[in-house]
C-alpha positions as a printed Julia matrix, in Angstrom:
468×3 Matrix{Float64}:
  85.74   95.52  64.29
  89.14   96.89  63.81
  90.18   96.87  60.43
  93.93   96.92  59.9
  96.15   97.1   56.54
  99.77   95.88  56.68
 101.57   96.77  54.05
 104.28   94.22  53.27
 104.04   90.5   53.64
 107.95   90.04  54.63
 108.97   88.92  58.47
 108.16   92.79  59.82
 104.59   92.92  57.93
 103.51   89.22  59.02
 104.59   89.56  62.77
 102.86   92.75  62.92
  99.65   90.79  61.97
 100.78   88.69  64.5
 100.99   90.94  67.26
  97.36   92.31  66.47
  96.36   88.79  66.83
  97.91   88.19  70.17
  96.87   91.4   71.79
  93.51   91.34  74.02
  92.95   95.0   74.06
  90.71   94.93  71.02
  89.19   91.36  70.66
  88.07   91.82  67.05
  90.67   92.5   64.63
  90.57   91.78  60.84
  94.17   92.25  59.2
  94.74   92.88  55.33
  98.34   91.82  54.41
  98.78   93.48  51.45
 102.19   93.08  49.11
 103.36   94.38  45.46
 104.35   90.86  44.59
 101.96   87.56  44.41
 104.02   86.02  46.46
 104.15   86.08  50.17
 107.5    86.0   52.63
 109.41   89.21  51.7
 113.17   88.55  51.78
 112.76   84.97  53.67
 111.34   83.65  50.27
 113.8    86.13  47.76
 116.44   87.23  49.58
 117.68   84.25  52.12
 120.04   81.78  49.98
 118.67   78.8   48.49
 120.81   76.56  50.35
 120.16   77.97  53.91
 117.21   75.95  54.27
 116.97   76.12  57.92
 116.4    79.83  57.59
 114.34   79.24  54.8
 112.01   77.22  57.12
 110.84   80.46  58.71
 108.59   80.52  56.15
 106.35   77.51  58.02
 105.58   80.22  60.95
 105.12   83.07  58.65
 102.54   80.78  57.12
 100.56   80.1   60.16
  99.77   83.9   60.48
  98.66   84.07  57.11
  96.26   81.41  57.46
  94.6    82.3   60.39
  91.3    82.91  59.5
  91.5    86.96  61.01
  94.17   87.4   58.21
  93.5    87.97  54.32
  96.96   87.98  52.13
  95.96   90.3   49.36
  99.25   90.2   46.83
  99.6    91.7   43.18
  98.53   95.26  45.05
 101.05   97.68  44.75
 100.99  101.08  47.31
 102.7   104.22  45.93
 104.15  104.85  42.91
 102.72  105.25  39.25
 100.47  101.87  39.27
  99.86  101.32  43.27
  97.27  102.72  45.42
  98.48  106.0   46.9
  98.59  106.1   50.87
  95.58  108.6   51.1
  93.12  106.11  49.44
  93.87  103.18  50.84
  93.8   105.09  54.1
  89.86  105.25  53.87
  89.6   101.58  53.52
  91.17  100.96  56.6
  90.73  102.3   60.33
  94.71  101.91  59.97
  97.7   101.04  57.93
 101.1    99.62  59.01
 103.86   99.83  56.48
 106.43   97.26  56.35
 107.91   98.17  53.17
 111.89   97.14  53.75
 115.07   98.86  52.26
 115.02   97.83  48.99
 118.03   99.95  47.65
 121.3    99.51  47.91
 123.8   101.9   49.3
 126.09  102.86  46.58
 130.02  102.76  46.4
 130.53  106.49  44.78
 133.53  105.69  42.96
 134.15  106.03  39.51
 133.25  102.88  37.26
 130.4   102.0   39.71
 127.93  101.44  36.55
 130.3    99.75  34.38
 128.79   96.38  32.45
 129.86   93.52  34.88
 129.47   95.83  38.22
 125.98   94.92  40.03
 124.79   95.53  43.84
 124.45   92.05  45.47
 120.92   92.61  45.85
 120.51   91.97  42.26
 122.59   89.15  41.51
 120.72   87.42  45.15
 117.06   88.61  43.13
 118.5    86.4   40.48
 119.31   83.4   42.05
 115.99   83.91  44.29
 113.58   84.53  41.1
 112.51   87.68  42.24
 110.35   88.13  39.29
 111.38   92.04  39.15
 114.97   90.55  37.67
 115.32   89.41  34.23
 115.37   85.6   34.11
 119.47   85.31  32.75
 121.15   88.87  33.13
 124.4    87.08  34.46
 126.39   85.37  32.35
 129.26   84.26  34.88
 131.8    84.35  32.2
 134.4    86.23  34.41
 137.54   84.31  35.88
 137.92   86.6   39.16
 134.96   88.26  41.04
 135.01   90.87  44.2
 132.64   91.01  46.35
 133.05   94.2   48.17
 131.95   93.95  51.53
 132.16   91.88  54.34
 128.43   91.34  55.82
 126.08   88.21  55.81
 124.96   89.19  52.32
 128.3    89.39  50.9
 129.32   86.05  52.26
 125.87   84.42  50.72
 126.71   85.87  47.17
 130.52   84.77  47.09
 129.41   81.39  48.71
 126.97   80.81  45.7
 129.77   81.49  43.36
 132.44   79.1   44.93
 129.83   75.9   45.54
 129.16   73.46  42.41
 125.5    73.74  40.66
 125.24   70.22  41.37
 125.07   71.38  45.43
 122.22   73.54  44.64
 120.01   71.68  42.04
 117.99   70.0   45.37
 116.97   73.72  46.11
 114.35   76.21  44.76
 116.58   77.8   42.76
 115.44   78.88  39.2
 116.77   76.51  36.74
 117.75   79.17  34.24
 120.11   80.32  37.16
 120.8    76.56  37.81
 122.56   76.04  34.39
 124.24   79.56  34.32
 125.94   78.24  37.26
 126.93   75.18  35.96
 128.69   76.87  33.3
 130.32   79.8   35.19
 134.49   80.03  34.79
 134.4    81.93  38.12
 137.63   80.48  39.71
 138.73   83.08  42.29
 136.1    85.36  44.81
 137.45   87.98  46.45
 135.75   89.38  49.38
 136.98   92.84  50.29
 136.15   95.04  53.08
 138.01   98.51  54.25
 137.96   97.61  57.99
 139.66   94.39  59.83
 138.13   90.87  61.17
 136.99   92.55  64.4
 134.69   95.13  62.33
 133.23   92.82  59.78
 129.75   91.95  60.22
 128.92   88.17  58.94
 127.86   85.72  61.83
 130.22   83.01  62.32
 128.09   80.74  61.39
 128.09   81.95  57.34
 131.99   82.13  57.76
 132.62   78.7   58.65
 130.11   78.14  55.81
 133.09   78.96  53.43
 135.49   76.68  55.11
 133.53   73.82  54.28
 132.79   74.59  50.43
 133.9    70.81  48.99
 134.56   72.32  46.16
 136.58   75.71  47.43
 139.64   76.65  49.47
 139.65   80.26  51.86
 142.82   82.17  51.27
 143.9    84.45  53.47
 146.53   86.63  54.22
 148.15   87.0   58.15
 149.64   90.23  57.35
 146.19   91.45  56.64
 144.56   89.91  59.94
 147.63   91.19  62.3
 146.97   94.65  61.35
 143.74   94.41  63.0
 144.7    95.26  66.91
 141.7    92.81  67.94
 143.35   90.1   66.37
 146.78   90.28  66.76
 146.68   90.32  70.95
 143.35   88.78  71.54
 142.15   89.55  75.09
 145.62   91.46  75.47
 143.22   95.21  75.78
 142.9    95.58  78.96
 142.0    99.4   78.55
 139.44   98.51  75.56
 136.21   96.96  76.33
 135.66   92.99  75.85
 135.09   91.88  72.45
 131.76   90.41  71.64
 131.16   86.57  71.16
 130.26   86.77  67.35
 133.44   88.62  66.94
 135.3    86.85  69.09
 134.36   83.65  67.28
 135.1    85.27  64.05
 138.39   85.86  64.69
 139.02   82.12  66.43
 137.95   80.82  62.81
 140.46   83.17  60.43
 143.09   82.24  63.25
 142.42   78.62  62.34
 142.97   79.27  58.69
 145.85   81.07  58.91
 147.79   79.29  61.02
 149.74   77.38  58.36
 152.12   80.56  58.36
 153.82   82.32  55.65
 152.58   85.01  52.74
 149.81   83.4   52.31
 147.39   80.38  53.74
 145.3    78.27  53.05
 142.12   76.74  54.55
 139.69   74.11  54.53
 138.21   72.78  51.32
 139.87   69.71  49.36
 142.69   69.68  47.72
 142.02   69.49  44.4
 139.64   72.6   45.24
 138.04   74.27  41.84
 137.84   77.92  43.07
 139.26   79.87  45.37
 137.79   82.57  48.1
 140.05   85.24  49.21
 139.26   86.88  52.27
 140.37   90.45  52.22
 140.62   93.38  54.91
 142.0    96.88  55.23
 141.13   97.99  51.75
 138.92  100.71  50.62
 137.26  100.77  46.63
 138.42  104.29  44.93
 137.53  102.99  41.52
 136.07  100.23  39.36
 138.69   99.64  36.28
 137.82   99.79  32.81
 139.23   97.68  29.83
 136.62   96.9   26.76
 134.0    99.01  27.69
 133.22   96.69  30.99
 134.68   96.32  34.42
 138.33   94.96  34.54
 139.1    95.33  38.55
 138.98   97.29  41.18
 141.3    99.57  42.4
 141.58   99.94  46.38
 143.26  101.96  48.7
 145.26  100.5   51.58
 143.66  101.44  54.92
 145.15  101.12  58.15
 143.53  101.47  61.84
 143.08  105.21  63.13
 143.38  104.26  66.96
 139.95  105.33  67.06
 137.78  102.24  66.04
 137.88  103.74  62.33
 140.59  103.37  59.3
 143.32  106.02  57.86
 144.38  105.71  54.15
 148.17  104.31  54.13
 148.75  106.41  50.68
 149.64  102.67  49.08
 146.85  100.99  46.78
 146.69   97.47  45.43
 144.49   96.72  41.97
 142.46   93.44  42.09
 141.86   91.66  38.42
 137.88   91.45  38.17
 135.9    91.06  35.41
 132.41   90.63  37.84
 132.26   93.37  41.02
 129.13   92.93  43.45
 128.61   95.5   45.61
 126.78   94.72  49.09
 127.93   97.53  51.45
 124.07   97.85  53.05
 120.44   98.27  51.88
 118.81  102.04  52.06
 115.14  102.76  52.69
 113.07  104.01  49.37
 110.61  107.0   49.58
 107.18  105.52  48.92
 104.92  108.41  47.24
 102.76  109.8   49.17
 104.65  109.02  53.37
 106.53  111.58  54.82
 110.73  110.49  54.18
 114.25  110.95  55.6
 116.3   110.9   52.82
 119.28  110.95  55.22
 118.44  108.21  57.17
 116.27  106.33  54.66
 113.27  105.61  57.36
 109.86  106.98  57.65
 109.89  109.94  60.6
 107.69  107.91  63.46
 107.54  108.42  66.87
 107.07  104.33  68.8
 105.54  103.84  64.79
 103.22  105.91  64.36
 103.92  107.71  61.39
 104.98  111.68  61.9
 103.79  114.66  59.67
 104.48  118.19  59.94
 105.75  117.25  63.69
 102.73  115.79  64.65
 101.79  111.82  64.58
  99.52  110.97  62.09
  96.57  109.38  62.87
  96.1   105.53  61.56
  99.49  105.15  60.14
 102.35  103.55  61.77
 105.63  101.71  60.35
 107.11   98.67  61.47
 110.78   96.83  59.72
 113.78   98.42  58.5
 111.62  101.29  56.93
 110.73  102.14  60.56
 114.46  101.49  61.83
 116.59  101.45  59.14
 118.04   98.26  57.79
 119.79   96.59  61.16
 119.05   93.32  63.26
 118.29   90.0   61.84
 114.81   88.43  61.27
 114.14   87.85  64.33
 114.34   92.19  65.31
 111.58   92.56  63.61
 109.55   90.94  66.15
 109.94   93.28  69.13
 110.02   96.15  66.25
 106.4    95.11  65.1
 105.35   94.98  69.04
 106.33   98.13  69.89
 104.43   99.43  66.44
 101.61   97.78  67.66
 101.26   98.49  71.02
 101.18  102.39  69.36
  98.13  101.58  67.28
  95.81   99.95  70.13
  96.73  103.28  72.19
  95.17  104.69  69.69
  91.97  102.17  68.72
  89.07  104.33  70.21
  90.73  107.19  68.07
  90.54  104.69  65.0
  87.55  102.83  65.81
  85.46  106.32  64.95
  87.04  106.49  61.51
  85.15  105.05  58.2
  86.27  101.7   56.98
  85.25   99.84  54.03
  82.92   96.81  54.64
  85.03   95.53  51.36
  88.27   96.84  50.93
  89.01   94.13  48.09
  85.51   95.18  46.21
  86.86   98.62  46.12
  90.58   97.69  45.17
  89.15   95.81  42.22
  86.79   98.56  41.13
  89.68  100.52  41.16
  91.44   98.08  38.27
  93.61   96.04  40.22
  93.56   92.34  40.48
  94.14   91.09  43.94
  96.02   87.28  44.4
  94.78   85.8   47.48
  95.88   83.03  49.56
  94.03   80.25  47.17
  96.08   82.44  44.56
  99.26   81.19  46.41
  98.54   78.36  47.01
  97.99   77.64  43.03
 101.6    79.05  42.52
 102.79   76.62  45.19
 101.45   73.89  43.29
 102.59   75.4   39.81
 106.53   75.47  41.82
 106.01   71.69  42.51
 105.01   70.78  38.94
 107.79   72.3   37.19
 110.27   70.83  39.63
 108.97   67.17  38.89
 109.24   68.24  35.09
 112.81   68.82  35.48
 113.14   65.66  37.21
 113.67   68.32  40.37
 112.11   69.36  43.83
 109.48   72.39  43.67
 111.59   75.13  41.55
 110.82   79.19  41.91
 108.77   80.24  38.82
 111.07   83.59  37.91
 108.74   85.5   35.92
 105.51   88.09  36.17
 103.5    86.47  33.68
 104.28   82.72  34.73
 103.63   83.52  38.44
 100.25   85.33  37.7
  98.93   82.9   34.68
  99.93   80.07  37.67
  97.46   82.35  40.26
  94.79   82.55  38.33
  94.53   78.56  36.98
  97.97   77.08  38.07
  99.48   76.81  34.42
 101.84   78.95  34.92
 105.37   77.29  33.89
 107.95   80.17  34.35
 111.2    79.95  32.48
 113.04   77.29  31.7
C-alpha cells in the first residue's frame, strides 16, 4: 500500500487526493488529508463570498473525495510552525507528502499609513465575513462613511460588493450572524474601488462586474475620462498593430461602456434610483500614502498614472486624495514559508521541479507541492486540477522509490501520542450539524460557527454554539 499525506484540504489538496484515486499505476493507495483547521474546503468554504452560492457548491465534489473510503480527512493537525508537526516527522509516517498549503499572505502596499487603525488587507475583512475562526468574531465596526478598496481583482470586487448589498440580502447565507448585524448597522455609503492600471488591465471576470450593476440597493459610478485614457477602450478593435484583446477583457470593457454611456463628468449605472450606497469604479491611480487624522486612517492619497506605451503606467506628477475612513487592501496573496520546506522568498513558492519538492538542487524524495504554493497564487479553482495532475503524475514516477520507505501502520496513533487531537470526518460532520442548529435558533439557514472553541466543543459532541 501506498501511503500518501496531503497537506491541505482546500481545492489543490482534495484534487490531488483525487488524482491518486484515479490513477491505475499503483492500485492501492490510502490518502491522509490533513489541514490546520477542523474544517474541510480551504478557501471554497472561507474565502468564496457567501452569496456566490454557485461557487460555493464546489464544495458537493470536494466532498465526494473526502468520503471515499481510500481517503481519511484528519483536521485540527497543524504542519510547521511552533505547535504543528514539523515536515521531517511527519515524513516517516508517510511513504510521501504533498503540500497544498495556499498563499495565505497578502502582498503589501509599502506606503506610508499602511498599518493605520481602519486599514486591513481584504483577506481579513473576507476571513470575517467567512468565520474563519483565526479572525476575531467583530473586529469591524463599519462605522466609516467612504471605503477604498484598492485593487481591481475578483477579490476586491467580492469585498466592495459585500459592503454595497443590504444585510437583509445576505441573512439566507452562511454568514456569521455577528457579521450579519455589523452589516446591518454599517453607515458605509460610498466604495471606491481603485486600481493604478485601466479597464483593459484589471483582472475581475465579467461575471463579478456585472454583479455590481445589479446591487438593488447600489448605483456604479464611473468616470469616462478615466476609461478613455485606457487605449483599449477608447478605439476598441481600432489596434491593428497590437494583438486581439481577450474575451474576458473584451467583455469587461462592453459592460463599463454600458455604464458610461449617459455622458458627461460623471455616470451613472444600474441600481435603483433611490440607491443607498454608491460604488465608484476607479482607474489610473496609484496609492503613495494612507492619510492620517485622529490617530486612524482618513484617505488615501494617489498618484495619477497614465499609460507608458508599453502595456505599463507613468506617474502624470498630478495626485487626487480620496476621503476614507475604511481602506482594504487586496493587491494579491503571497506564499508563506512553512518551517522546515525549502522557500523562495522572492517568488513566494516552494522550489519544485513537475512538484517534487527541490533541496540543495536536487529533488527530494517523497515530497512534492501542488496549489498556489507550488505556482504561486494565479488561475481560478479549477487550475488547480491540472496543477495537482501534473504533481501527481511526479510521485507515481517515483512509487517503487517510495514504496521501499517506512510508513506508519497508524499515522493517527502516532499523531495523537504526539499530543495532538485529530477531527475526523464524523468530527465534521458533528460541526455540520452544530451549523444547522444554530441557524434554526436564529430563525436562519445553517450559519458558520466563527470561533476555535465553538467549532471544536461542536467536533467532539456537537454543542458547540459559536458566537452570537
Amino acid at each position: 500500500m501506498l501511503s500518501v499525506a496531503v497537506v491541505g484540504s482546500g481545492p489543490s489538496g482534495v484534487y490531488t487526493a483525487q488524482a491518486l484515486l484515479q490513477q491505475s499505476l499503483v492500485p492501492d493507495v490510502r490518502v491522509h488529508v490533513l489541514d490546520r483547521l477542523p474544517t474541510p474546503y480551504g478557501l471554497v468554504r472561507y474565502g468564496v463570498a457567501p452569496d456566490h452560492e454557485k461557487i460555493k457548491s464546489l464544495q458537493n465534489s470536494l466532498r465526494a473525495v473526502l468520503e471515499d473510503e481510500r481517503v481519511s480527512f484528519v483536521g485540527n493537525v497543524g504542519v510547521g510552525g511552533a505547535d504543528g508537526v514539523s515536515p521531517a516527522r511527519l515524513a516517516r509516517l508517510y511513504h510521501a507528502v504533498v503540500y497544498c498549503v495556499g498563499a495565505a499572505a497578502d502582498r503589501p502596499l509599502a506606503v506610508p499609513g499602511e498599518d493605520l487603525p481602519g486599514s486591513f488587507s481584504a483577506t481579513r475583512f473576507v476571513s470575517w465575513y467567512s468565520a474563519h475562526p483565526d479572525i476575531a468574531a467583530d473586529p469591524f465596526a463599519l462605522d466609516a462613511r467612504s471605503a477604498v478598496v484598492i485593487g481591481v481583482g475578483n477579490v476586491a470586487v467580492d469585498v466592495a460588493r459585500i459592503l454595497a448589498r443590504g444585510a437583509d440580502e445576505l441573512r439566507s447565507t452562511d454568514v456569521p450572524h455577528a457579521a450579519l448585524r455589523t452589516l446591518a448597522d454599517s453607515r458605509v455609503r460610498d466604495v471606491h474601488i481603485v486600481g493604478r492600471r485601466g479597464p483593459s488591465q484589471a483582472r475581475f471576470t465579467t461575471k463579478e462586474l456585472r454583479e455590481l450593476g445589479a446591487l438593488p440597493g447600489a448605483r456604479i459610478v464611473v468616470d469616462p475620462a478615466e476609461l478613455a485614457l485606457d487605449p483599449a477602450y477608447a478605439a476598441p478593435g481600432a489596434l491593428p498593430a497590437s494583438p486581439p484583446l481577450p474575451a474576458v477583457v473584451r467583455r469587461n470593457l462592453e459592460v463599463l461602456r454600458g455604464w458610461s454611456a449617459g455622458g458627461g463628468p460623471v455616470a451613472e449605472g444600474l441600481g435603483t434610483p433611490d440607491a443607498v450606497r454608491r460604488i465608484r469604479l476607479r482607474f489610473f491611480l496609484r496609492p503613495v500614502e494612507l492619510l492620517e487624522r485622529g490617530g486612524r486612517v482618513a484617505g488615501v492619497r494617489f498618484a495619477r498614472t497614465a499609460p507608458d506605451g508599453a502595456g505599463g503606467v507613468r506617474d502624470t506628477g498630478a495626485y487626487e486624495d480620496v476621503e476614507a475612513q475604511l481602506v482594504l487592501r487586496a493587491v494579491g496573496y503571497r506564499g508563506v514559508e512553512l518551517p522546515g520546506l525549502p522557500f523562495d522568498p522572492v517568488r513566494g513558492t516552494v522550489p519544485h521541479r513537475a512538484g517534487r519538492v527541490v533541496r540543495d538542487g536536487a529533488p527530494s524524495p517523497g515530497e512534492y507541492v501542488a496549489g498556489w504554493i507550488k505556482r504561486g497564487p494565479t488561475g481560478v479553482i479549477g487550475s488547480n486540477r491540472s496543477c495537482a495532475k501534473e504533481t501527481v503524475a511526479s510521485l507515481l514516477e517515483d512509487a517503487p522509490l517510495l514504496e521501499s520507505r517506512t510508513a506508519a501502520a497508524d499515522p493517527l496513533a502516532v499523531l495523537r501520542g504526539w499530543g495532538l487531537r485529530p477531527v475526523e470526518w464524523d468530527g465534521w460532520l458533528s460541526i455540520e450539524r452544530a451549523e444547522v442548529e444554530l441557524g434554526r435558533s436564529l430563525g436562519r439557514g445553517p450559519v458558520k460557527i466563527p470561533d476555535w472553541p465553538g467549532l471544536l466543543a461542536a467536533a467532539r459532541d456537537g454543542t458547540g454554539t459559536g458566537e452570537r
